[in-house]
C-alpha positions in Angstrom: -62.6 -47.5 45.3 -63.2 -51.4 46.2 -61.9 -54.2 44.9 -63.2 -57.6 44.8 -60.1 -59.8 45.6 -56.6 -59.4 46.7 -55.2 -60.0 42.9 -57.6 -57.1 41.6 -55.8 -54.8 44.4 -52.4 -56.0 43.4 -53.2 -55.2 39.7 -54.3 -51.6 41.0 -51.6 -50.4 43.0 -49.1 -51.9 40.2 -50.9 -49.7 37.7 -51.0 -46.8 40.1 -47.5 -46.6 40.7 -47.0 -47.2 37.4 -48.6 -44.0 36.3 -46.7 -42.1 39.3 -43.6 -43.2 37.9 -44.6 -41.7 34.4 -45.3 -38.2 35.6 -42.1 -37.7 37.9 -40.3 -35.2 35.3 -37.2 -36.5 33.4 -35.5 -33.6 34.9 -34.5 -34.8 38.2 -32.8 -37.4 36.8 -30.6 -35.1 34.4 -30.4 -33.1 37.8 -28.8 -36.1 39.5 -26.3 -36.9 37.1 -25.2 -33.6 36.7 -24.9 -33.1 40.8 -22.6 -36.2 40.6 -20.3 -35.2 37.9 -20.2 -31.4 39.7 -19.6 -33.5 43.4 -16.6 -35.3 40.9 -15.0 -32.4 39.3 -15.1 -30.7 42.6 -13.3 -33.1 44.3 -10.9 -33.6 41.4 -10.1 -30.0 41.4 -9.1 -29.8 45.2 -6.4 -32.7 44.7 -5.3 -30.8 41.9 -5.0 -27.4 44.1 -3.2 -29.7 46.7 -0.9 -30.4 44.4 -0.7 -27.0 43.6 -1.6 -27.7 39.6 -4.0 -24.5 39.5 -4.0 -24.7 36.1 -5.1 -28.2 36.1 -7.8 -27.0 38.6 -9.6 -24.2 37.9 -11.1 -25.2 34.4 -12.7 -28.5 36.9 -13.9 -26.1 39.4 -16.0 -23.9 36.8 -17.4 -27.1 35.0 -18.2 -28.4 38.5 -19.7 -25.3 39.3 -21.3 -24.5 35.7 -23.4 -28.8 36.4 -24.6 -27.3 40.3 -23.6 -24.0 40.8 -23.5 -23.4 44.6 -21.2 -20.6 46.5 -19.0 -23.2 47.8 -18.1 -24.3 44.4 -17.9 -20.2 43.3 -15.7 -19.7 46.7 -13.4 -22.4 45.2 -12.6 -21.0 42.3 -12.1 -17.7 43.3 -9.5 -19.1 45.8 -7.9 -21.1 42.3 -7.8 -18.4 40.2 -6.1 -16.4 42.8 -3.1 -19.3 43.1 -2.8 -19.2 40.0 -2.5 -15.7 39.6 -5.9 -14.4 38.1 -6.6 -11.5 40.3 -9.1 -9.4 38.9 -11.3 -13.0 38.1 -10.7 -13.9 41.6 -11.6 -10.3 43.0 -14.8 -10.3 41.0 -16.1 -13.9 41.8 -15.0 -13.4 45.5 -17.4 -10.2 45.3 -20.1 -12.2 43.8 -20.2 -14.8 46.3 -20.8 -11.8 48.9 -23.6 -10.4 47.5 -24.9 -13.9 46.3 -24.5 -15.2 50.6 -25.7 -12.2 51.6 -29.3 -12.5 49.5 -29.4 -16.4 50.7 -28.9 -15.2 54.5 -25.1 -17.0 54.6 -24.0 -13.9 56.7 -20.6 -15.9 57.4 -19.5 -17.0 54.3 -20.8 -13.4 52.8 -18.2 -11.9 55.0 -15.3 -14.4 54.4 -16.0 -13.4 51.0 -15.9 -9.7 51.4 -12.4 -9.9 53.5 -10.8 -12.1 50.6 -12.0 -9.5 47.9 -11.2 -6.4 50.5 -7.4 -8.0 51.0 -7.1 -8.8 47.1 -8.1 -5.1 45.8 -5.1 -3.5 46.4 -3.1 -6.2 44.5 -5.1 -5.6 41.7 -3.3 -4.5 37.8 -5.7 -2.3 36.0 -5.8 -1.4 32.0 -6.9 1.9 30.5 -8.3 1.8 26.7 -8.4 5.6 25.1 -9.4 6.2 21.5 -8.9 9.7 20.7 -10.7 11.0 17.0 -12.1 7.3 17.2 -14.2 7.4 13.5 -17.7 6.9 13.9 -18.8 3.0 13.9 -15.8 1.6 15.6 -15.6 -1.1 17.4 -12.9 -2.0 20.2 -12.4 -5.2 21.4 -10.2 -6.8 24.3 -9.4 -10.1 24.0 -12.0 -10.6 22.0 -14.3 -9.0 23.9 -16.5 -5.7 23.0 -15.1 -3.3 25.6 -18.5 -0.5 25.3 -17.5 3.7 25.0 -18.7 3.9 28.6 -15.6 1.8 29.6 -12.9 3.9 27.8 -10.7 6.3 29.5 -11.2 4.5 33.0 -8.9 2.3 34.6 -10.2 -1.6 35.0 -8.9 -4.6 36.8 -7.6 -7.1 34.4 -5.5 -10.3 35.1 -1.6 -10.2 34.5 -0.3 -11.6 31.8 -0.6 -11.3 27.5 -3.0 -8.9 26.4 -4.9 -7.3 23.0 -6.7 -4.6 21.8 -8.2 -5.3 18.6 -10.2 -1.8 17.0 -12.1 -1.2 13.5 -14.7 0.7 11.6 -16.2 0.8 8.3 -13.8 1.9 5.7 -11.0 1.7 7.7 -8.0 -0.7 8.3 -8.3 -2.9 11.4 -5.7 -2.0 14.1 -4.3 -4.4 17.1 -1.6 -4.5 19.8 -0.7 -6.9 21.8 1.1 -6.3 25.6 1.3 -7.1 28.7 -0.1 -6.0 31.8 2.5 -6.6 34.9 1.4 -7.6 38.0 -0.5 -5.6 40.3 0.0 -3.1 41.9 -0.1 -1.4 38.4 -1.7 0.7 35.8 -1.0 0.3 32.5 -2.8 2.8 29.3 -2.8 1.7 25.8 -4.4 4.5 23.1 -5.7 3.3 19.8 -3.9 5.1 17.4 -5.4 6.9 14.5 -6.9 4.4 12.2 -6.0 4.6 8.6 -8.9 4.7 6.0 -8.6 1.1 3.8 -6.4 1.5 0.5 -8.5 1.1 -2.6 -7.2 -2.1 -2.9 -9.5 -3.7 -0.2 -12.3 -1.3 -1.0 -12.4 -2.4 -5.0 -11.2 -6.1 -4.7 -14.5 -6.8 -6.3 -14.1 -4.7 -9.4 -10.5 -5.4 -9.5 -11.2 -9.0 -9.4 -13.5 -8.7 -12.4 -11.5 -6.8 -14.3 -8.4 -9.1 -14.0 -11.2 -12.6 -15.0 -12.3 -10.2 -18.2 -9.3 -9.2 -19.4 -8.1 -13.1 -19.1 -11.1 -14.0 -21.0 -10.7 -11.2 -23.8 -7.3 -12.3 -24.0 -8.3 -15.5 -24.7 -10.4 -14.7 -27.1 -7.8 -12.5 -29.1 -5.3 -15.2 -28.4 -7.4 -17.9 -30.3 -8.5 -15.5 -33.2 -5.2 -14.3 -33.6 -3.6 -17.8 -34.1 -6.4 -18.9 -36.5 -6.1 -15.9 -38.5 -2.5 -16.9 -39.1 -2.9 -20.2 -39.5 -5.3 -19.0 -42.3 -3.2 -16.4 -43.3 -0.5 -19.0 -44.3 -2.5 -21.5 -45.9 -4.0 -18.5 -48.8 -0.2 -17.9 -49.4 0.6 -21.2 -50.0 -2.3 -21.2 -52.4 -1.1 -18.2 -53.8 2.2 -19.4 -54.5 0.9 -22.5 -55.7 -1.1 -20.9 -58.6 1.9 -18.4 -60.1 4.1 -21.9 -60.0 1.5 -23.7 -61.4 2.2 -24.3 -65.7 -1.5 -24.6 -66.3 -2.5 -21.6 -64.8 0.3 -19.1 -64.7 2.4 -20.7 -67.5 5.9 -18.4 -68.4 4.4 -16.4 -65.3 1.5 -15.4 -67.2 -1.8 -16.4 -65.0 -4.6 -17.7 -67.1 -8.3 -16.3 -66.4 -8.2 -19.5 -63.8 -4.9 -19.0 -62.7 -5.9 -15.2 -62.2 -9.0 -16.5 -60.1 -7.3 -18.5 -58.0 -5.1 -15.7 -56.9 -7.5 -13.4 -56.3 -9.0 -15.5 -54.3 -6.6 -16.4 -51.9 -5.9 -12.3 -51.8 -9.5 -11.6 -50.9 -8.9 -14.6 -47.8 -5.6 -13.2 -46.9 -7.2 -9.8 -46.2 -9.7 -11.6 -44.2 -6.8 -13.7 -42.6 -5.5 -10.1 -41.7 -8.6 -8.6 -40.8 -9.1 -11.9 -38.0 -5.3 -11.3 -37.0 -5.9 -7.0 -36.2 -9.2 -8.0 -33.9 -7.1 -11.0 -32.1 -4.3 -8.3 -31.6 -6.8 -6.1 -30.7 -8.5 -8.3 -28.3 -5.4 -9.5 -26.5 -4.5 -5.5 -26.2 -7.9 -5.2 -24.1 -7.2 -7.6 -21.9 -3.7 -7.1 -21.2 -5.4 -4.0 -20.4 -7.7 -5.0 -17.8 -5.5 -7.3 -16.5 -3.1 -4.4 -15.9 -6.0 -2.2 -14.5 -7.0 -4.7 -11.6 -3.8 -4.4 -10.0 -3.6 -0.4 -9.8 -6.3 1.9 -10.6 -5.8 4.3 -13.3 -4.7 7.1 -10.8 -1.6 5.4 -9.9 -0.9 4.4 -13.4 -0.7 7.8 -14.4 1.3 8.8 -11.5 3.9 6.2 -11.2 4.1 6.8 -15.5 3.3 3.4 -16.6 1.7 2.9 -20.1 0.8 -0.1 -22.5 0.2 1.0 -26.5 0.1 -1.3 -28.9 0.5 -1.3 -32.9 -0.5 -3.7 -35.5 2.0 -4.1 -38.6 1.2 -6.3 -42.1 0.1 -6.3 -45.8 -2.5 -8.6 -47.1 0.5 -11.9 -46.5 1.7 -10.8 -43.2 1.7 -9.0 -40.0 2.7 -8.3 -36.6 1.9 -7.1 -33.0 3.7 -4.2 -32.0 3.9 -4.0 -27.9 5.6 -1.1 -26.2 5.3 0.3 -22.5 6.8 1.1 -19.2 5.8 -0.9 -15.9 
């Protein structure tokens, strides 16, 4: 390529870097600041360990390592974790730097490795998980973590300290413990007891649920009819009563074809009014019912003897609920 005058070279190199710039991926420059924050929280973290705050440190050491992981960082934390008194964590990573320095030809630092993870081994506390007649489906978990079949019975390294065991299965109820594993040297065995199949409580809290919304809507229901049907039941016998005192229609007691009318009329409401009152009573019966159904099944009702029954008393002017039972 040629170009005419200086300017038109100047104007072509700018352009070329230019489009050099624009293909250099974004990357490297995430890479960078992520190196520098690593190269911080490293040296952070060995103040911290100077200071003997290993608590303080280790976390800084596995974010520095987690932004540039490199076996130095690794070799830190292992040395941390074993400060601060996590041996099995430090006994692993020291194990991993050795095979990771071995593969990247760092033949020293593969066998300062080795040595730290030889002379931590026998220091080690180990946990052993047994679930005898374990149900089919269950699941054990140690802190939080799905411990696989493969890895009961047999004794693991685990840090000192607090400790759980969480187990469940279908149908069953969930099981935990919580202990604590002494420092090593030590061996500690925790068995998952025999879990106990879920009450029908947990398994029906659905049906139980509706049952108890139902029956409060039923009863409702009966409640409303029930106190209409007396309201209306009261008005016919003030009608009633009004008629036979009435001179024009009942004079000396004696109704009139009108007067007779008007009080078979408020007879036929009444026995409507009563009618109303039996399916209100009725109503608030079936729900009380179902209410009383979604808090023990029927099994346990007969058992433990309980019982609701419930009678409606009245005439064509009056009536009554009759409630008995044993809770």
């Amino acid at each position: 390529m040629r170009f005419g005058t200086s300017s038109h070279r100047k104007a072509a190199l700018v352009a070329f870097a230019a489009s050099f710039v624009a293909f250099v991926p974004s990357t490297n420059w995430a890479d960078a600041g992520s190196k520098a924050a690593a190269e911080s929280l490293f040296q952070e973290a060995r103040k911290l360990v100077d200071e003997k705050r290993y608590a303080d440190a280790c976390p800084k050491f596995a974010e520095s390592h987690r932004l540039d992981p490199t076996l130095g960082t690794l070799l830190n934390l292992a040395r941390c974790h074993e400060l601060e008194g996590k041996t099995a964590t430090a006994w692993a990573e020291y194990l991993e730097v050795s095979r990771s320095a071995k593969g990247a030809g760092q033949a020293e630092r593969a066998t300062t490795a080795q040595k730290l993870a030889d002379a931590l081994a026998p220091k080690l506390a180990k946990l052993r998980i047994e679930a005898p007649n374990a149900p089919i489906g269950i699941v054990i978990e140690r802190d939080g973590v799905v411990v696989g079949p493969g890895a009961l019975g047999t004794f693991v390294s685990v840090d000192p300290g607090g400790h759980e065991v969480v187990a469940s299965a279908p149908g069953y109820e969930k099981w935990s413990s919580s202990f604590v594993v002494d420092e090593g040297p030590s061996e500690k065995t925790v068995v998952v007891s025999v879990l106990e199949k879920a009450t029908r409580g947990h398994a029906g809290s659905k049906p139980a649920s509706g049952r108890f919304v139902g029956g409060l809507v039923i009863g409702g229901v009966g409640v409303a009819a029930l106190g209409a049907g007396a309201v209306f039941g009261a008005l016919t016998l003030r009608d009633a009563s009004n008629a036979s005192s009435d001179p024009n229609l009942c004079p000396e007691k004696r109704c009139t074809p009108a007067g007779r009318a008007v009080i078979d009329a408020a007879e036929t409401k009444a026995l409507v009014s009563t009618i109303g009152v039996a399916a209100g009573i009725s109503a608030i019966g079936v729900g009380m019912t179902l209410v009383l159904l979604s808090r023990q099944n029927r099994k346990e009702t007969a058992q433990e003897g309980a019982f609701v029954r419930f009678g409606l008393t009245g005439s064509a002017f009056g009536g009554g609920l009759e409630v008995r039972g044993v809770f």
